[in-house]
C-alpha positions as CSV (number, residue, x, y, z in Angstrom):
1,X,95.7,71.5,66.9
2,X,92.1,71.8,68.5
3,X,93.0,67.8,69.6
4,X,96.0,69.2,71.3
5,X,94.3,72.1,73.0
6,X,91.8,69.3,74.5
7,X,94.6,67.2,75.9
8,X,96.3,70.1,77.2
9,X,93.1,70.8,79.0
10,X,92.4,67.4,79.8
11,X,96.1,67.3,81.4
12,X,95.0,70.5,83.4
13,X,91.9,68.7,84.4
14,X,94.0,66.1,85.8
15,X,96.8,67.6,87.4
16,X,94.5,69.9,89.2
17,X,92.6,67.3,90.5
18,X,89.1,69.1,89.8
19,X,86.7,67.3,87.3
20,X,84.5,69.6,86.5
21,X,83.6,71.7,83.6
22,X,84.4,75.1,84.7
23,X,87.8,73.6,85.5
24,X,88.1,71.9,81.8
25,X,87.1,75.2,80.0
26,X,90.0,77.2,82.1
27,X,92.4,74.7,81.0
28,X,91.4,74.5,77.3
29,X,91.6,78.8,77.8
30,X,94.7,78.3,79.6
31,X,96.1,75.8,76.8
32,X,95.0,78.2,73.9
33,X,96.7,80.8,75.3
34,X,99.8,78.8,75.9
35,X,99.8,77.4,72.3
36,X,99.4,80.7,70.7
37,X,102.3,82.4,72.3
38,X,104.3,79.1,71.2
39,X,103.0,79.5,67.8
40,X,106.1,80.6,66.0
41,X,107.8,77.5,67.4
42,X,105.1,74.9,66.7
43,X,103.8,76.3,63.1
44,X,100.1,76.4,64.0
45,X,99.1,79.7,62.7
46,X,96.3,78.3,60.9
47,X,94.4,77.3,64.4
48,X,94.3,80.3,66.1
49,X,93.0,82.1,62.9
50,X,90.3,79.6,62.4
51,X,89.1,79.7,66.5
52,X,89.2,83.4,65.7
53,X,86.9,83.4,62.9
54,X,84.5,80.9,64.2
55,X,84.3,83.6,67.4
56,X,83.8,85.8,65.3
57,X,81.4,84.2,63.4
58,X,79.2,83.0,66.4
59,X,78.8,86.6,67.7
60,X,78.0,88.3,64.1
61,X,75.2,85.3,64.4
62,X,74.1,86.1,67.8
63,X,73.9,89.9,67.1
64,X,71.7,89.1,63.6
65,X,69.1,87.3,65.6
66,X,68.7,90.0,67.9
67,X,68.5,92.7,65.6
68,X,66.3,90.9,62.9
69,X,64.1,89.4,65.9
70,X,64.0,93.1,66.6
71,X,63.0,94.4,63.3
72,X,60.4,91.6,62.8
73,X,58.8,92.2,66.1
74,X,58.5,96.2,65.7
75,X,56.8,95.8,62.0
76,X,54.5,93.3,63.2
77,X,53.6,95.3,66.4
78,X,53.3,98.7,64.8
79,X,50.0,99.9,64.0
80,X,50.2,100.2,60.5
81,X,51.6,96.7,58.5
82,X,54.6,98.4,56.2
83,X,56.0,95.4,54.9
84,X,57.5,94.7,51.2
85,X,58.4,91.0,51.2
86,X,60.1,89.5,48.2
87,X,62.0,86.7,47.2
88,X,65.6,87.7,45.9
89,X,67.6,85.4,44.1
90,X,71.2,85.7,45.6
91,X,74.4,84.8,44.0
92,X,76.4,82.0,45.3
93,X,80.2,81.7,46.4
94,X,79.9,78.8,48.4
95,X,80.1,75.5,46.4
96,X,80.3,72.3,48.9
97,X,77.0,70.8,49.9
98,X,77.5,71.6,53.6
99,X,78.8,75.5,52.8
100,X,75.6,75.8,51.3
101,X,73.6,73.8,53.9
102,X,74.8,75.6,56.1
103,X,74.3,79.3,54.8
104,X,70.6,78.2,53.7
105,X,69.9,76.7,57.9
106,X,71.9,80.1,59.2
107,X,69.4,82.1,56.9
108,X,66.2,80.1,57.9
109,X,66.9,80.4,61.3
110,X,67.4,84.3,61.2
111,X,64.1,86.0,61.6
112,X,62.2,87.6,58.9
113,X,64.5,85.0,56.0
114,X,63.4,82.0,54.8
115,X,65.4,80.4,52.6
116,X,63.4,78.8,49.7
117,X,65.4,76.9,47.2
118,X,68.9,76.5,45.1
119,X,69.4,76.3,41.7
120,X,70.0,72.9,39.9
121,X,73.4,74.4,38.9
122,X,74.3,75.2,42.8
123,X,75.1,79.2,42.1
124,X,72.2,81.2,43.4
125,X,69.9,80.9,46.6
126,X,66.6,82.2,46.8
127,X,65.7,84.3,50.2
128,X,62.2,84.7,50.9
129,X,62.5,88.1,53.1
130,X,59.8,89.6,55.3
131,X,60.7,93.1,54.3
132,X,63.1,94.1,51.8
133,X,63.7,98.6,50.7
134,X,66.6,97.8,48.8
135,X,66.9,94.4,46.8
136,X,70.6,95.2,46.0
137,X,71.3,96.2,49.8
138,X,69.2,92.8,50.9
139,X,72.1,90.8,48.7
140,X,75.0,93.1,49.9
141,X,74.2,91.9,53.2
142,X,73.5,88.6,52.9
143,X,77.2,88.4,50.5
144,X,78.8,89.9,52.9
145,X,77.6,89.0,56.5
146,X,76.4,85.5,56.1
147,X,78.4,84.5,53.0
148,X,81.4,86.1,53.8
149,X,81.7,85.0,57.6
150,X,80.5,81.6,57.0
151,X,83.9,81.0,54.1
152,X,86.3,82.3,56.6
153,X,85.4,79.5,58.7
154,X,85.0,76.9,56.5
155,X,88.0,77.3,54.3
């Protein structure tokens, strides 16, 4: 389907006679959105969930690094150092080398996680954390935000 929507958009590109990128992104909008009201005649549900979620997915990322940048900088600018780091071990759903690649890169690149290791067996990660309260709350989020999100899109 996603080859489809390029050669729609590649068509638009043509027919419109303007080579250029804003141009190419219209038509790939403009093919998406064609293809999804067809989508009852054409069977390709599946697509337009998985373009969905990886939105999705890209803007629960964006808004992460901003708050943990946040968080990170306000603790290390604050007068006082409050900090309770910890590494938490972190049960795994994920099973495919690349799920859990890339959970473990998304983590690392969030500020404040670093992820450390994986178990031989492949079933828990462990999260070196700049400053964790709750250790249960630390894994909720990771299970659900990270975890969650990144199974949506891959599956």
């Amino acid at each position: 389907m996603f080859l489809r929507n390029v050669l729609l958009a590649l068509a638009w590109v043509a027919l419109t006679g303007q080579f250029t990128p804003t141009n190419f992104i219209a038509g790939f909008v403009l093919a998406y959105l064609i293809m999804g009201l067809s989508q009852q005649i054409m069977k390709t549900g599946n697509y337009f969930t998985k373009v969905r979620s990886v939105l999705g997915f890209f803007l629960f990322f964006i808004r992460e690094l901003i708050v943990a940048g946040l968080r990170v900088a306000y603790r290390a600018l604050s007068p006082r150092l409050n900090v309770q780091p910890a590494v938490v071990a972190v049960p795994l759903e994920v099973t495919t080398n690349a799920e859990i690649t890339l959970l473990a890169n998304l983590i690392t690149l969030t500020p404040g996680t670093l992820s450390l290791d994986v178990s031989s067996d492949r079933k828990v990660i462990y999260i070196h954390a700049f400053n964790v309260g709750d250790v249960d709350q630390f894994r909720r989020e990771i299970k659900d935000g990270f975890e969650r999100r990144l199974l949506e899109v891959m599956r």
